[in-house]
C-alpha positions as CSV (number, residue, x, y, z in Angstrom):
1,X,-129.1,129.5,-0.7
2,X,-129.0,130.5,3.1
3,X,-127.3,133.2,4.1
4,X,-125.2,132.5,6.9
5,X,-125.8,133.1,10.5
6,X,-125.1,136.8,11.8
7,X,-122.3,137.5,14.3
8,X,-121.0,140.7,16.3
9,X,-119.1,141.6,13.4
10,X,-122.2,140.6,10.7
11,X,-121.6,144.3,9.5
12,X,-118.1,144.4,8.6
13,X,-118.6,140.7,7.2
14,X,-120.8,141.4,4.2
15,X,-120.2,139.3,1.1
16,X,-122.1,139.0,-1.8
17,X,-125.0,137.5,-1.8
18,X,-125.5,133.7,-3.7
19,X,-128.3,132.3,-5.0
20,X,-128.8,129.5,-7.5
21,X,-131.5,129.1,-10.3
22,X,-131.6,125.4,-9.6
23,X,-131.0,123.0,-7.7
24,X,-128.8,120.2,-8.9
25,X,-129.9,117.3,-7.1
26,X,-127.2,114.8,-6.7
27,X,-124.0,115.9,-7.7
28,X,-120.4,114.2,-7.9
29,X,-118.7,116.5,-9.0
30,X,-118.2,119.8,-11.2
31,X,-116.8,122.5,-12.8
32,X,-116.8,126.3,-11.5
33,X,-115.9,129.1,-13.5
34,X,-117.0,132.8,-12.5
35,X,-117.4,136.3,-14.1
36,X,-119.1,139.6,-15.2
37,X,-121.0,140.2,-18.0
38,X,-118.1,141.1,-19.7
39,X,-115.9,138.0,-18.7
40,X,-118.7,135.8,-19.3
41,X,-119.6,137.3,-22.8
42,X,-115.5,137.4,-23.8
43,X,-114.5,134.0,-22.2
44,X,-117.5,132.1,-21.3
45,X,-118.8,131.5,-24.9
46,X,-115.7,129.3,-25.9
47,X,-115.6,127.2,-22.4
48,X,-119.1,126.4,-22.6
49,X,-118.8,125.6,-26.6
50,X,-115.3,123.6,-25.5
51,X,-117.6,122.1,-22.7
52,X,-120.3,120.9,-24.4
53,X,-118.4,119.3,-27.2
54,X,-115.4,117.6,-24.8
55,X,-117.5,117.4,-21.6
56,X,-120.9,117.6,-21.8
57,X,-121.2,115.1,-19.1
58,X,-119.5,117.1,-16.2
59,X,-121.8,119.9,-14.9
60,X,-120.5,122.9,-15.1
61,X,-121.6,126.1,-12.9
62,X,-120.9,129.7,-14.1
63,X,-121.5,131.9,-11.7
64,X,-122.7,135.4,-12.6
65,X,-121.2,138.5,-10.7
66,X,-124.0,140.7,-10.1
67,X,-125.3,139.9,-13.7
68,X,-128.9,138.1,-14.3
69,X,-128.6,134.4,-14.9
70,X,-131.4,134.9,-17.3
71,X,-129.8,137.3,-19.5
72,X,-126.5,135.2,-19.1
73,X,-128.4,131.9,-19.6
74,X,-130.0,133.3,-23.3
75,X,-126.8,135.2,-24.3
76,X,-125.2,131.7,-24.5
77,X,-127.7,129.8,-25.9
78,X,-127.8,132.5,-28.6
79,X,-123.9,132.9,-29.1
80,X,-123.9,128.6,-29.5
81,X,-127.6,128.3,-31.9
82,X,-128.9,125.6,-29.0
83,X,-132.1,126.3,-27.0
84,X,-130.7,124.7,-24.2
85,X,-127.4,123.7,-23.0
86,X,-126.4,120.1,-21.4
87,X,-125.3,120.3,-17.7
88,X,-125.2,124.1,-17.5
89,X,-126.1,125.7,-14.5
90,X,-126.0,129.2,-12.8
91,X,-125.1,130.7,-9.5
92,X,-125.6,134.3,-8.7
93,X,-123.3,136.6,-6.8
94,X,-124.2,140.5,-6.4
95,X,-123.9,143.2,-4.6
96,X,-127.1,144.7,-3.7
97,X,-127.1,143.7,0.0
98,X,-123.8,145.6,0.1
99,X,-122.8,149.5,1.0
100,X,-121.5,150.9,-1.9
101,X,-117.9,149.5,-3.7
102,X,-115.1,150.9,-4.8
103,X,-114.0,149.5,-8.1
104,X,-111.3,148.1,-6.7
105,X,-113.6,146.1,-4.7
106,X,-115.5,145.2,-7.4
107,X,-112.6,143.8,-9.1
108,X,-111.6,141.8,-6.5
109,X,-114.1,140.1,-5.5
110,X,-114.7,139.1,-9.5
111,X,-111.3,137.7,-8.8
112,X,-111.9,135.8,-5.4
113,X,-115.9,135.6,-5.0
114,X,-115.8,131.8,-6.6
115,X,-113.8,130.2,-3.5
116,X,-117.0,131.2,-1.2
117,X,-119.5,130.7,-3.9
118,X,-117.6,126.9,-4.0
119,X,-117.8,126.6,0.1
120,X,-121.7,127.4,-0.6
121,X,-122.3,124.2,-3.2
122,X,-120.1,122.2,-1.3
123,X,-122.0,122.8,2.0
124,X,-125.4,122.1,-0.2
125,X,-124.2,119.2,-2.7
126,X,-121.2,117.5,-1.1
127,X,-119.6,117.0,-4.0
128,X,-116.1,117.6,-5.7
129,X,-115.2,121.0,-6.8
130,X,-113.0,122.2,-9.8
131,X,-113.1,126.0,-9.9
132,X,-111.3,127.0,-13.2
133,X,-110.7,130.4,-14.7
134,X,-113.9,131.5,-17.0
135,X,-110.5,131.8,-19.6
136,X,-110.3,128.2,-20.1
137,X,-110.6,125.8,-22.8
138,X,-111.9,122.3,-21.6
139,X,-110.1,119.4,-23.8
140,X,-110.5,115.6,-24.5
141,X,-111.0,113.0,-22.0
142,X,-111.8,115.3,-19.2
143,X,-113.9,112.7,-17.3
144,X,-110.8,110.0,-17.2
145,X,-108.9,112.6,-16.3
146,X,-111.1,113.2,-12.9
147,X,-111.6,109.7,-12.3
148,X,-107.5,109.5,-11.9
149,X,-107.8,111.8,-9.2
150,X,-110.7,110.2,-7.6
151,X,-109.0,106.9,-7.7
152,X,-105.9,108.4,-6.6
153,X,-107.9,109.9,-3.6
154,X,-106.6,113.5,-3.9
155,X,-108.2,115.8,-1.2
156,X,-106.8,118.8,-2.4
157,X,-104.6,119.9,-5.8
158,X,-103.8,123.6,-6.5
159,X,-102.3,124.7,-10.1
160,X,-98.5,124.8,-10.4
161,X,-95.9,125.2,-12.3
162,X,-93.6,123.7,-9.8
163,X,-93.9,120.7,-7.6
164,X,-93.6,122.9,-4.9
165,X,-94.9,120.3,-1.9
166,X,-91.8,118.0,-3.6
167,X,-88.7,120.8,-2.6
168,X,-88.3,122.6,0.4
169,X,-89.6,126.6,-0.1
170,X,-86.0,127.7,0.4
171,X,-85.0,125.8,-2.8
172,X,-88.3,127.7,-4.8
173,X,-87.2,130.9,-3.3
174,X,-83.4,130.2,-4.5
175,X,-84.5,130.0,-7.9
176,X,-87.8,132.2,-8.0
177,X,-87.7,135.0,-5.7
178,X,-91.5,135.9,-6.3
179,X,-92.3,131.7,-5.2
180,X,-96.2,132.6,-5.3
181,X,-96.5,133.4,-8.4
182,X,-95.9,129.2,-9.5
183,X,-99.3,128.8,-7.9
184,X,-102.1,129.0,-10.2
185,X,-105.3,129.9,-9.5
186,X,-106.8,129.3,-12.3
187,X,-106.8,125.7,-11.2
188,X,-108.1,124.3,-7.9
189,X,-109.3,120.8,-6.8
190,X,-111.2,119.8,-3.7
191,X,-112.8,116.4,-3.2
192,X,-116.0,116.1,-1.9
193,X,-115.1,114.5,1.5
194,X,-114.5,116.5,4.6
195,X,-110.4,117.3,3.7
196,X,-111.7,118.7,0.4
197,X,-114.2,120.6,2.2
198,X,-111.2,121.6,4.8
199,X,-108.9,122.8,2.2
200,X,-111.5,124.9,0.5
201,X,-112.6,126.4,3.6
202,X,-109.2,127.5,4.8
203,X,-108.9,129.3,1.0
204,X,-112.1,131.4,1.4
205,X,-111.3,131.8,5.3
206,X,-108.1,133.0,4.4
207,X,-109.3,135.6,1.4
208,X,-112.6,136.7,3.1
209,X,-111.4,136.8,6.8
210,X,-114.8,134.8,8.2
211,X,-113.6,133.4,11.7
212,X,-111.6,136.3,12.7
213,X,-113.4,137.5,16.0
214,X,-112.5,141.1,14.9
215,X,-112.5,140.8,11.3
216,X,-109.6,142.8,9.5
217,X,-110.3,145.9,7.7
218,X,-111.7,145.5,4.3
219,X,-108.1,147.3,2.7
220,X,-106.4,144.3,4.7
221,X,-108.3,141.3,3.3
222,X,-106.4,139.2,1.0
223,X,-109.6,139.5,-1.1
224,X,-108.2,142.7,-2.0
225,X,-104.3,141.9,-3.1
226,X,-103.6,141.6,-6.5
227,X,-102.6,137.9,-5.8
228,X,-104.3,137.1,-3.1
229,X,-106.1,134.1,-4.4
230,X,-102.4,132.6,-5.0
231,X,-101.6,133.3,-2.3
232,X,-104.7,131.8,0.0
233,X,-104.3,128.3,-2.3
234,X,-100.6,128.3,-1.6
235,X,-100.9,128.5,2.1
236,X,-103.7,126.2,2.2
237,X,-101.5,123.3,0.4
238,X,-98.8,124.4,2.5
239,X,-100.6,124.3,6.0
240,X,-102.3,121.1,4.6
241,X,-99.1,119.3,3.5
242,X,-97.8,119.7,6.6
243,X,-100.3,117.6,8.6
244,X,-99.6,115.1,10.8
245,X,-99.9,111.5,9.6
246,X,-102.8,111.2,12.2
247,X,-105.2,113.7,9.9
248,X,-102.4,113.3,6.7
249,X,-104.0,115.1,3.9
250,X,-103.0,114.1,0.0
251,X,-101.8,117.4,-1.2
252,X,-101.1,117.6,-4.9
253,X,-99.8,120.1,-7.4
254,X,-100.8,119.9,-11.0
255,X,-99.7,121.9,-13.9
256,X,-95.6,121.3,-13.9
257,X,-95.9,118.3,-16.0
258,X,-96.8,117.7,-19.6
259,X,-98.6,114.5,-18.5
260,X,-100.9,116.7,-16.2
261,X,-104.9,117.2,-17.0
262,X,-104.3,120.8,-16.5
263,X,-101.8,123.3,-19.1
264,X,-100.8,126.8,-18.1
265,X,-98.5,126.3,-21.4
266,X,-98.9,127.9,-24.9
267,X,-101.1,125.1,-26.3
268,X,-103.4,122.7,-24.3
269,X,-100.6,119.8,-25.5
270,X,-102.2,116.0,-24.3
271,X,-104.1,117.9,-21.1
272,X,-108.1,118.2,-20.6
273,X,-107.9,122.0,-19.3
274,X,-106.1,124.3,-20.9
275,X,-105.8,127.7,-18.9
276,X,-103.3,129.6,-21.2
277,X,-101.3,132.5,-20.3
278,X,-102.7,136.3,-21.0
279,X,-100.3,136.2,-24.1
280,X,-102.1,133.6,-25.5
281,X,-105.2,134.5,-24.9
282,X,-106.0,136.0,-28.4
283,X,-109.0,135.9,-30.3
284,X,-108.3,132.5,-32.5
285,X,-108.0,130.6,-28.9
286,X,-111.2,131.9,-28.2
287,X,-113.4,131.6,-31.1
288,X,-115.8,129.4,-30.3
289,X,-116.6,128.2,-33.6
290,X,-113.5,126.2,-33.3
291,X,-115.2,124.0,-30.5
292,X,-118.3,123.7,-31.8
């Protein structure tokens, strides 16, 4: 991929840089999930086994946080005893173009690098853009599921567990004081017209700090807060549900409902994603044996 054009500031900019071991031609949509090694060895075998049983028609894209997409790419064909897997593909993130990180840095940008690594494919494929926690489980009808929100011509849907765009944020606040935490970031839609590409855009701008003519220190990025990327989806529907009707944006929240594709709930229940809670995320929900 191109890196992108150099500024005054190019220096106190630097991201990771992205590459991709293909290209995907013409793609509609897909599914993003990113990680480490480790991440990708602990979670990534069971959503690529849950993938390729319930959705082998939806690409999906792992990308690999300065990890080789080879060695990731042969770790997973081993782990599921296939030689090749169907609508698998890689992007690459590392850090050698970098100065030297903190591991706090490093963390951080394994939490938040998949927002700008999603601006990157949509810029190249136009397309619509799930990014999804590597600790997911995809589920059953996954592709009706998308269609819906095609069809319903959704620009832009974060994960909830409120309707928050439904209530004013005076009545969230009333009953939970800490009102980002209902967003979810292990869920995040953006269509593949130019308000998806908007919305996504204002997430990474807002975590990464990229049209700030003196950028902020890195220790002020909202890369770097603990829920930073909660807080850059929220403010993005937020700023985006509050358009005029001129440029009205469909703003969605998904999650809340049992009916919804997406569960943050104990069980994955009638939905096609599950992304369950770190209390459930024991070793039985991730075996992938059990989607195989």
């Amino acid at each position: 991929m191109m890196e992108e054009a150099k500024d005054l500031y190019f220096d106190r900019r630097l991201m990771p840089r992205v590459s991709m071991n293909q290209h995907l031609g013409h793609l509609k949509y897909a599914l993003l999930a990113s990680g480490d090694l480790d991440y990708i060895v602990r979670y990534g075998i069971p959503l690529i086994a849950s993938h390729q049983s319930n959705a082998p028609n939806i690409p999906l894209i792992v990308n690999c946080v300065d990890c080789k997409i080879k060695l990731v790419n042969s770790l997973m064909c081993k782990a599921l005893n296939k030689d090749s897997l169907m609508n698998v593909f890689y992007t690459k993130s590392d850090f050698s173009n970098m100065p030297p990180l903190s591991n706090d840095q490093i963390k951080a940008f394994l939490r938040t690098i998949r927002y700008e690594v999603g601006r990157k494919i949509q810029k190249l494929y136009n397309c619509s853009l799930f990014i999804i926690d590597i600790d997911s489980i995809i589920g059953k009808n996954l592709e009706l599921r998308i269609n819906e929100l095609e069809e319903d011509r959704v620009d832009f849907a974060i994960g909830s567990t409120e309707d928050i765009l439904s209530k004013s944020m005076y009545e969230v606040y009333s009953k939970i004081p800490h009102f980002w935490k209902v967003a979810k970031a292990g869920f995040a839609y953006f269509s593949g017209n130019k308000k998806g590409f908007k919305a996504l855009e204002i997430v990474s701008n807002s975590l990464f700090n990229h049209k700030d003519k003196v950028p902020a220190f890195d220790s002020l990025k909202l890369y770097r807060v603990y829920y930073g990327d909660q807080l850059a989806l929220l403010f993005a529907a937020l700023i985006l549900n509050s358009a005029p009707e001129s440029d009205s944006y469909y703003v969605k929240c998904i999650g809340h409902d049992e009916t919804d594709m997406v569960s943050f709930k104990d069980s994955i229940g009638n939905s096609s994603i599950w992304i369950p809670p770190e209390s459930k995320r024991c070793a039985i929900s991730f075996d992938a044996t059990n989607y195989i």
